[in-house]
Structures are given as C-alpha cells and as structure tokens.
C-alpha positions as CSV (number, residue, x, y, z in Angstrom):
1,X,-13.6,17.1,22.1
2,X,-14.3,13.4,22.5
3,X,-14.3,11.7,25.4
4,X,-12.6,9.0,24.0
5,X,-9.9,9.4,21.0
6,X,-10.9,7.8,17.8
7,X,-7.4,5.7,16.8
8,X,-5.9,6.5,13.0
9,X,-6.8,3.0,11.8
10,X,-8.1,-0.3,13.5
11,X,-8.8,-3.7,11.8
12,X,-12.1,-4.7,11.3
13,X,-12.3,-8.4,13.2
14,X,-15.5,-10.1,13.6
15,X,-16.7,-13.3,14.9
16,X,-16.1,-15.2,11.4
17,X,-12.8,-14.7,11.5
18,X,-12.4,-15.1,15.0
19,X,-13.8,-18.9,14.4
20,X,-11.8,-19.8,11.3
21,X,-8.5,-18.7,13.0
22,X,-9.9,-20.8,15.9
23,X,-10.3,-24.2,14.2
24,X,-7.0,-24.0,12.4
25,X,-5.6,-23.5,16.2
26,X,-7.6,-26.9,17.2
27,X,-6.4,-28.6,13.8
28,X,-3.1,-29.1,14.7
29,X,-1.4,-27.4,12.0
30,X,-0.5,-24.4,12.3
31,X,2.3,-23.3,9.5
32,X,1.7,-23.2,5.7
33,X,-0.6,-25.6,4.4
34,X,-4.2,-26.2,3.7
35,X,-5.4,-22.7,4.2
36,X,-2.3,-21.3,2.5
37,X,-3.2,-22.9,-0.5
38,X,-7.4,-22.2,-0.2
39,X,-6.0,-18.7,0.4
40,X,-3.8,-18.2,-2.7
41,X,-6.2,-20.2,-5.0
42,X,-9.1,-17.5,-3.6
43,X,-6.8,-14.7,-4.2
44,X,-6.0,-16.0,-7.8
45,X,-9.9,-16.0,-8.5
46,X,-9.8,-12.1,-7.4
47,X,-6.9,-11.0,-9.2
48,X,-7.2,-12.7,-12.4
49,X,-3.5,-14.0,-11.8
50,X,-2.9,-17.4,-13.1
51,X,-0.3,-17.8,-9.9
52,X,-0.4,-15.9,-6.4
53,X,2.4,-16.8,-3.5
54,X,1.4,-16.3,-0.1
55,X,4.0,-14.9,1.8
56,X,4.8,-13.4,5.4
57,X,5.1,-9.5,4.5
58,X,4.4,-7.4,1.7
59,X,8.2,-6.2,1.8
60,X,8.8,-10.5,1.2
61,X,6.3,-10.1,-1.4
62,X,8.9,-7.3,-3.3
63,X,11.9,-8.5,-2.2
64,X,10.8,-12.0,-4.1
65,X,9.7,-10.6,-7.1
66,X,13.2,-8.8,-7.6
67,X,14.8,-12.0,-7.0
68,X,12.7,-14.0,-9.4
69,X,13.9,-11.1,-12.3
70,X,17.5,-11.8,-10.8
71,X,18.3,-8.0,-9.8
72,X,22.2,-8.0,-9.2
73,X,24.4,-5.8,-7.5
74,X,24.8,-2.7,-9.1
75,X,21.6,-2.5,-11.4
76,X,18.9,0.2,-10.8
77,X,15.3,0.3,-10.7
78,X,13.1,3.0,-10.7
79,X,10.4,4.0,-8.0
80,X,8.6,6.6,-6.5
81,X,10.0,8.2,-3.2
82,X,6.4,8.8,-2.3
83,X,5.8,5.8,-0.5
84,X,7.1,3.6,2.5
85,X,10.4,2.5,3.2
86,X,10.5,-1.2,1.9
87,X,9.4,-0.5,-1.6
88,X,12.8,1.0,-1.6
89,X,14.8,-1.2,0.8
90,X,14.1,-4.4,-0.8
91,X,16.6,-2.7,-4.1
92,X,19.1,-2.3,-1.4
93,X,18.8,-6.1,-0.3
94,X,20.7,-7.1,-3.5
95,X,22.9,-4.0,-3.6
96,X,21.3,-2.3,-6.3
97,X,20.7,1.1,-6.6
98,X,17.1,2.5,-6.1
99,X,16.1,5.9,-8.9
100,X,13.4,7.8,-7.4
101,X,11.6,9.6,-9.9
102,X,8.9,12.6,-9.0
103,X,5.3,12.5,-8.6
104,X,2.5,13.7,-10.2
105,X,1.2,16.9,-7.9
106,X,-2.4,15.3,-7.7
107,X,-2.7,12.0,-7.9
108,X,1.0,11.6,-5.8
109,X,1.7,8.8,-7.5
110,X,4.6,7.8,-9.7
111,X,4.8,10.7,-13.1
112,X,5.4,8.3,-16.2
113,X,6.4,11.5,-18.1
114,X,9.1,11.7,-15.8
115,X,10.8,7.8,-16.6
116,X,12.9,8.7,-19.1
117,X,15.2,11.3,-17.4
118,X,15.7,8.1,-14.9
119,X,16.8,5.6,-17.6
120,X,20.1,4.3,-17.8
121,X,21.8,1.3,-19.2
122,X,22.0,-0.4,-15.6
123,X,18.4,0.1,-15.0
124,X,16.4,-3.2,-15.0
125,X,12.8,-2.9,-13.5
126,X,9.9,0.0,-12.1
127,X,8.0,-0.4,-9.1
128,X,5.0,1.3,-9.3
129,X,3.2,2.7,-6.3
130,X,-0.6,2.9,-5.6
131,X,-1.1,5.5,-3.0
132,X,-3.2,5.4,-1.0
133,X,-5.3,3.6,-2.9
134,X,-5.2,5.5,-6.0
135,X,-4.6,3.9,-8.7
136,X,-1.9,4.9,-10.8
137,X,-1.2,5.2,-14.9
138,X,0.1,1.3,-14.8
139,X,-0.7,1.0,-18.3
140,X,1.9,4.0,-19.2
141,X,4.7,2.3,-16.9
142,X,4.1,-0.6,-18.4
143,X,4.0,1.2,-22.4
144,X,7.5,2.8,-21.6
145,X,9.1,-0.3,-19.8
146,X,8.2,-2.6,-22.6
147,X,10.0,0.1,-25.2
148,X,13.3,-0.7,-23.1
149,X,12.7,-4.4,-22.1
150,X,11.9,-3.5,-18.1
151,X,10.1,-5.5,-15.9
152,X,7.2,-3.5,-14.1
153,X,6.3,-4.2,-10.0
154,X,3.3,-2.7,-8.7
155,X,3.6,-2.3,-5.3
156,X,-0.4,-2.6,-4.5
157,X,0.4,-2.4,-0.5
158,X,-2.9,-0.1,-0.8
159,X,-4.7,-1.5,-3.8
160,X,-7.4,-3.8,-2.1
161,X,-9.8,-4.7,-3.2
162,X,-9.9,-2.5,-6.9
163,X,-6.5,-3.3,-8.2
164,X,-7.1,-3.9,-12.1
165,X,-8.0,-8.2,-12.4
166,X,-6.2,-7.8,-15.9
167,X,-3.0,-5.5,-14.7
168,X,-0.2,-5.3,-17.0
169,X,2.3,-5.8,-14.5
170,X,4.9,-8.1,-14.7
171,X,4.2,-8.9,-10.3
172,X,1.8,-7.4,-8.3
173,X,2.6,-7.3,-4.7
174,X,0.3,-7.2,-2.1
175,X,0.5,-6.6,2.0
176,X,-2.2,-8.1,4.7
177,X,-0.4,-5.8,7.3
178,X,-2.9,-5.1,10.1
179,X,-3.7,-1.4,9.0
180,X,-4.4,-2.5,5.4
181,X,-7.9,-3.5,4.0
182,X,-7.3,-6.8,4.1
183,X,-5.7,-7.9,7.2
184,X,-3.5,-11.5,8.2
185,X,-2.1,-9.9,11.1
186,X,1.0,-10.0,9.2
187,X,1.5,-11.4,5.6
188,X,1.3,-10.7,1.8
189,X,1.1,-12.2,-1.6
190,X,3.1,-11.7,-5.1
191,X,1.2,-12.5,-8.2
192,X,2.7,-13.0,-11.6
193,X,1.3,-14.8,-14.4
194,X,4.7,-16.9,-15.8
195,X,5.0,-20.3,-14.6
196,X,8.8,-19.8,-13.9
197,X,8.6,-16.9,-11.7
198,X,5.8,-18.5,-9.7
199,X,8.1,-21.7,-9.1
200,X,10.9,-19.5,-8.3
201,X,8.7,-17.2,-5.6
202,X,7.6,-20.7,-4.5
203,X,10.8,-22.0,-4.0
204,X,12.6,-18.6,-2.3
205,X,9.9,-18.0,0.4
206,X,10.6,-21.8,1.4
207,X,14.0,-22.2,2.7
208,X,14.9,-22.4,-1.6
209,X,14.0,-26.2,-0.9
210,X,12.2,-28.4,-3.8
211,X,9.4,-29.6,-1.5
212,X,7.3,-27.6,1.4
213,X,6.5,-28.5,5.1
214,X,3.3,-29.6,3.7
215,X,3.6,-31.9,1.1
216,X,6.4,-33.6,3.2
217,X,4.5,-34.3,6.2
218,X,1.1,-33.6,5.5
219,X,-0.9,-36.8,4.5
220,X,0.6,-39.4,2.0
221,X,3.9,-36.5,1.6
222,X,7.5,-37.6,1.4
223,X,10.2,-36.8,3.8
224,X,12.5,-36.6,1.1
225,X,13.5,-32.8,0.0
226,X,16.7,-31.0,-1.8
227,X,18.3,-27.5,-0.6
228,X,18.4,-25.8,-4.6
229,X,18.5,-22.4,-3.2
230,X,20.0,-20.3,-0.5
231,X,16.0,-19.3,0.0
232,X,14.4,-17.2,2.5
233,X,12.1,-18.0,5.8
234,X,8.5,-16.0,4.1
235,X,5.6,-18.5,4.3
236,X,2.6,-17.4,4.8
237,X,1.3,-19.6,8.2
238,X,-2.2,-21.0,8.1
239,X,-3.6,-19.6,11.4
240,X,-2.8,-16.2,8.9
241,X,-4.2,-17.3,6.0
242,X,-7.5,-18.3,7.7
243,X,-7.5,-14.7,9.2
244,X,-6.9,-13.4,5.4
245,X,-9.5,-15.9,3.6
246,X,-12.7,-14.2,5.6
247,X,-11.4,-10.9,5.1
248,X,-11.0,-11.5,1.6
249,X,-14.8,-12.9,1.9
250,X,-15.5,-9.1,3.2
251,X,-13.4,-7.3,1.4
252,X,-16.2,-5.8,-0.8
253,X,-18.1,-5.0,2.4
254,X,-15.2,-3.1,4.1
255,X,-14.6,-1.4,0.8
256,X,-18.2,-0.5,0.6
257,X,-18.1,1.3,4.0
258,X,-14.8,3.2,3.4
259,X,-16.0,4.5,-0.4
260,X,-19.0,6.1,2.1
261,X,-16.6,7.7,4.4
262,X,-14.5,9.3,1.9
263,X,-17.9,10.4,0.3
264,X,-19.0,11.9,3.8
265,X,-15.6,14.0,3.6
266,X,-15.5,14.6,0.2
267,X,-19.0,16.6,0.5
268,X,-17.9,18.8,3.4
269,X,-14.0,19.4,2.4
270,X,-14.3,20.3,-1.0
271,X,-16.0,23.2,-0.1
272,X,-13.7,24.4,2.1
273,X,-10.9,26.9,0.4
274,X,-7.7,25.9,2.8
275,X,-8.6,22.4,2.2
276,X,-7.8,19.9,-1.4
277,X,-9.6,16.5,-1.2
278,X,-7.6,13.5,-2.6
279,X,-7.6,13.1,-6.7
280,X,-9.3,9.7,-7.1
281,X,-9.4,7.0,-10.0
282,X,-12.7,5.2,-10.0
283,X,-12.4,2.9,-8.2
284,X,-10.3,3.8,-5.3
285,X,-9.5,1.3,-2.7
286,X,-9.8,4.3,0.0
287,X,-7.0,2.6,2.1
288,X,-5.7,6.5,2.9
289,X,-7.8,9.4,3.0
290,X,-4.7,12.4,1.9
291,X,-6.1,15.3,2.9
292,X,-3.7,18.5,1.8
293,X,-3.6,21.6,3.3
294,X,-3.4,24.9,1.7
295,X,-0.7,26.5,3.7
296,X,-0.9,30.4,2.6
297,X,-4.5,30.2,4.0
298,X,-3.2,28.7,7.7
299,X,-1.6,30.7,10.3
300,X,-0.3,27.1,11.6
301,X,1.8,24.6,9.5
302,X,0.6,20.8,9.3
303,X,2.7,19.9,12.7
304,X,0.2,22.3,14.4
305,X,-2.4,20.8,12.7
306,X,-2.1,17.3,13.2
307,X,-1.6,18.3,16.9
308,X,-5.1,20.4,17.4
309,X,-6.6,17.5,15.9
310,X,-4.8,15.1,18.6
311,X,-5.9,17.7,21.1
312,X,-9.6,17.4,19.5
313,X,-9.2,13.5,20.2
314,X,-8.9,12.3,16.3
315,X,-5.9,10.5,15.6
316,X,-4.3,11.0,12.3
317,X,-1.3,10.1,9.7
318,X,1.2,11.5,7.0
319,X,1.8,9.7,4.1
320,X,4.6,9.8,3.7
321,X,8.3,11.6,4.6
322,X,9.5,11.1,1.1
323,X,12.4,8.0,0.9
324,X,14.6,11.2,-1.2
325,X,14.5,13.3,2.2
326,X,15.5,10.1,4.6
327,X,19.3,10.0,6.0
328,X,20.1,6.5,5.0
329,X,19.3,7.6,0.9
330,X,21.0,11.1,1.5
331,X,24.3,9.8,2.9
332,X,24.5,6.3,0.8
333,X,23.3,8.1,-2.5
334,X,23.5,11.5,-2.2
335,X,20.1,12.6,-2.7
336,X,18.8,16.6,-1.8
337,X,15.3,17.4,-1.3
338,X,15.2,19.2,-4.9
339,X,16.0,15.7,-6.4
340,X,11.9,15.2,-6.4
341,X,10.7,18.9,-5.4
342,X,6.8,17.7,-6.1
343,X,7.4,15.0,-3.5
344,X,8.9,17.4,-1.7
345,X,6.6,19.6,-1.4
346,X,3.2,17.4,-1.0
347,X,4.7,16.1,2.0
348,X,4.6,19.3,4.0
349,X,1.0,19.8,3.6
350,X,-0.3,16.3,3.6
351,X,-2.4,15.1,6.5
352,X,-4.1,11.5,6.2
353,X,-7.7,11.6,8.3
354,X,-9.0,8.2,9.6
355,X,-10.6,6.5,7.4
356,X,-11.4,2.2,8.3
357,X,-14.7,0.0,8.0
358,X,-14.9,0.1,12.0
359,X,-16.1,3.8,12.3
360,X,-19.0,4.8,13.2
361,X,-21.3,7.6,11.8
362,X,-20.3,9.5,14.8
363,X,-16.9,8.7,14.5
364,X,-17.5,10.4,10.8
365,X,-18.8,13.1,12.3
366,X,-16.2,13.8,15.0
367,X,-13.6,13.8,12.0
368,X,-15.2,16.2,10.0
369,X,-16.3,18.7,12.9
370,X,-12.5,18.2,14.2
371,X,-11.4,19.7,10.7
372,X,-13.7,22.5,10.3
373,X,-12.8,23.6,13.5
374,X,-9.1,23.2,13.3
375,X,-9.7,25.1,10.4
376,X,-11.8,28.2,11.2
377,X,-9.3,29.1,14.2
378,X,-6.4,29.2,12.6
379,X,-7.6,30.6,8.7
380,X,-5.5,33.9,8.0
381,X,-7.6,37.1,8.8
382,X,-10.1,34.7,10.2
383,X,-11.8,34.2,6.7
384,X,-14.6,32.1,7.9
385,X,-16.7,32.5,4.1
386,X,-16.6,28.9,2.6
387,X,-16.3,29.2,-1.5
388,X,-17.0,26.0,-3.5
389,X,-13.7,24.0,-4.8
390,X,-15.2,22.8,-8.2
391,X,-12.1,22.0,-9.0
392,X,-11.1,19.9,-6.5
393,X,-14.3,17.7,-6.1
394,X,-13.6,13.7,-6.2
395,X,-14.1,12.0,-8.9
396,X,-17.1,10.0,-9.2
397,X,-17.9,9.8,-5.7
C-alpha cells in the first residue's frame, strides 16, 4: 500500500505557465482579449480549422454549436449515452429531444451501423463522442449524415492533442477542464470551418452583441456596440487563455508521457485473462485509460474493485453511468436500461486507472502492482496461471 494515495488525475502545471498567467495578472486585463485571440489563432494552426471560438466550458462549446445550426424545440439529435452529462443536456437547453443510440462493444464509442434505427423526420444533427480518447468512425457519421442532410458535432472533450487536423465534422468542440489534456482551469473551444457559424459562435458567447469588450475599450476601440442577440455570458478570459496557450505549447510532451503509460499497462494487462485493455485508434489521445473487467472470472463486482484499489491507495474512475440509465432521461423520456444494452453493459465492468503526464515511474508501478494484486485475490478458484490475450493487445502501441 502507499504511503501516500496517488489521486485519479492531476493537471500538469509548471513554471511556464505559472509566469504567463502571471503577466496577464500584472497587464491589467484580465477578460477576453489579447491572449484570447493568440489562443484561438494557435488553436486554429493545430486543428486545421479555418475558425476556432474560445469559450468558457466545453458544454458552451456544444451548446453554441447547436445554436449556430438553429436546433428548435422539438427536433432531435442523435448521441451516444456513453459519455458525460452535457453532451446531452445542452439538446435539452433548446427543448429538443436527445436519441441515444448504442455503442460499439470495443471501442465504446458511438455504432454508426446503429444511426438509422434512430432517424426520424425531426431529427437534425449527431454528436459524436470520442471516448476516452479513442477516436471514433467520424468519417461514417459524417457518410450517413450527409445522405439525410444532418449536421455532425464531435464532441472531442477527450480528443487532445490527435483529433484528425482535416475532420469532417460540421463543429468540433473542445473542453480545457482541469482533468483534460489540455487544461485553462476552466474553458473550451468550438471550431467550424463556415464563416457564418463562426460569426454566429462569436456573437452568442458575447452577450449576442456586435462588438466585444476588447475592441471597444482596448486601444483605438469604439464604445459604440448593438444588442442583435439574446446571447450568452461564455468568453473565454485571458488569464485562461494564457494558462491554455503553454499547454497547448506542451501538449505533444504531455501526450508523449501518457502514450508511455498506457504502453506500461498495456504490456502487463493484456496478459492477464480477467482483464481487457482498451481498443485504441492510432493515435489515441490517452485522456482515459478504460480498463474492463471480466466479471465471471471475479468473485467481487467492479464496486469491490474500485474499493481494494482505494484501500491499495490508487485512486480511480468509471466512465461513465450511461445518460440512458440516469433519472432525469428515464422519467422525462422514458428510457429502460435495454434501450442501449451494450452501454449497458460496459458500464458495469469498466474501471478507468490513472493515467496523467504528472506520474511518476513509481506511480506506474504502484498502479500496475495494485491491479495484479486486486486481481489474484479475488480470481474464481484462485486461478493465478496468466494466459496471453492476443486478442486483446493494443493497437499499435
């Protein structure tokens, strides 16, 4: 057991960003401005997108995108239910109806074979889900959404730093939350490539005035402005957007550090029979390490292991309770757990292991020896022979 418990995630802060957030503090301005804008031309430059909105939250970053398509009372768009609440709560916001469709057993993300059983005349966009980092078939959303003149949303919450540069999404939405790979504190960014939609985002996350705080009373700006919208309070603030421009400086660095991690894990757990290693696309951002559990081998469910790991001081995750399962979609829609049975299912025997740039070798190690003990006292019969997993060995890692 360690002496000290090794937290579930932690942001990776050094002294560069540290500084940067510092000398915004000493400029004097402190909301969206200057660094707002270095951050979202930056972020362009990464993504390939001709236009990317800085905003406060990755749910403001969906929430936007919706609005900019004009989603209306009563329409529906399709999701995953594999995936954290806002993805769906931002449908709700205009009073629309959110479709969870099923996953696909491996890879949990989205199944695009699934899409058409879900289609209805009321439906009007997809949000697509990367899990954990895994990429998912965006290309095949995209193929059937175009047949039936949908907008696709990728919801790339986990996608730092590998999400596609030339995605064929019609937004891709992104959150700085301080778990994720790429950390503001709190914030996010939507990224579409029509000029429209980016002066729509613009406009929404800004009160739905015509001009910003900064171009009215930065230097040489006008005072003069026009309400055209009933917008929203989501600008990104530039003490954030300093914090986000370093990490996005290191976000091939942190990435780097997480792909040896998952490698480290990868090599022990696939040989392990009660254990399945996470499917992975190359890349894989590695935000979530999904480790599933093979229950018929396990005298304890995932509960009890989650807790012997807690007990063996590593801290740990489960990602996530399926939106399909949750009281507020049950009651308001009607939805049983057989509604998405794969989803369903994963759940129970998902366990997500540490997995951040901050950890240590020994930290690594900790993990892994945590695991292998949690399983060899609680396999059925005490099976303690390890066979190989061929099957279930990561993808070019």
């Amino acid at each position: 057991m360690r002496k000290t418990p090794l937290p579930f995630a932690l942001p990776d802060i050094t002294e560069a960003e540290v500084a940067a957030v510092a000398e915004v503090l000493r400029s004097g301005w402190l909301t969206a401005g200057p660094k707002v804008a270095a951050f979202e031309t930056a972020f362009e430059e990464q993504t390939g997108f001709a236009h990317a909105v800085a905003v406060n939250s990755g749910t403001a970053a969906l929430h936007l995108a919706l609005s900019a398509i004009g989603l209306e009372e009563g329409d529906e768009v399709i999701t995953s239910p594999y995936t954290f609440a806002s993805t769906a709560a931002v449908v709700r916001y205009f009073g629309a109806r959110p479709v969870f469709c099923d996953i696909e057993a491996e890879s949990l993300n989205l199944d695009p074979s699934l899409l058409l059983q879900h289609l209805s005349p009321k439906t009007r966009a997809i949000i697509v889900v990367h899990v954990a980092g895994n990429l998912a078939n965006t290309q095949a959303v995209c193929d059937f959404a175009r047949r039936y003149g949908l907008v696709v949303i990728e919801d790339a919450a986990h996608a730092l730093p590998v999400q596609a540069k030339r995605s064929p999404a019609d937004f891709v939405c992104f959150n700085f939350y301080a778990t994720k790979a790429l950390t503001s504190a709190e914030g996010g960014m939507v990224c579409t490539r029509r000029p429209e939609w980016a002066a729509h985002l613009r406009q929404m996350a800004r009160h739905g005035l015509s001009r910003d705080a900064w171009s009215r009373n930065g230097q040489g700006g006008s005072w003069y402005y026009q309400v055209q919208a009933a917008g929203y309070k989501y600008n990104l603030s530039d003490v954030s957007a300093a914090l986000g421009l370093v990490q996005l400086e290191r976000s091939q660095e942190m990435w780097q550090r997480r792909l040896e991690i998952a490698r480290a894990y990868n090599k022990v757990f696939a040989e392990v029979p009660e254990l399945q290693v996470p499917q992975a696309t190359v890349p894989h951002s590695w935000h979530l390490y999904t480790l599933r559990l093979d229950l018929t081998r396990l005298e304890i469910g995932r509960s009890g292991f989650v807790e012997e790991l807690r007990e063996h001081g590593i801290g740990t995750g489960v990602h996530f309770i399926p939106l399909h399962l949750q009281p507020y979609y049950q009651q308001t829609f009607g939805y049983e757990p057989d509604d998405c049975p794969v989803a369903h299912r994963e759940y129970l025997r998902e366990v997500s292991l540490p997995i951040y740039s901050r950890m240590t070798d020994r930290d690594v190690r900790d993990v892994i020896k945590a695991v292998l003990q949690t399983v060899k006292e609680n396999t059925r019969a005490r099976q303690t022979a390890v066979a190989p997993r061929k099957d279930l060995r990561l993808v070019g890692a």
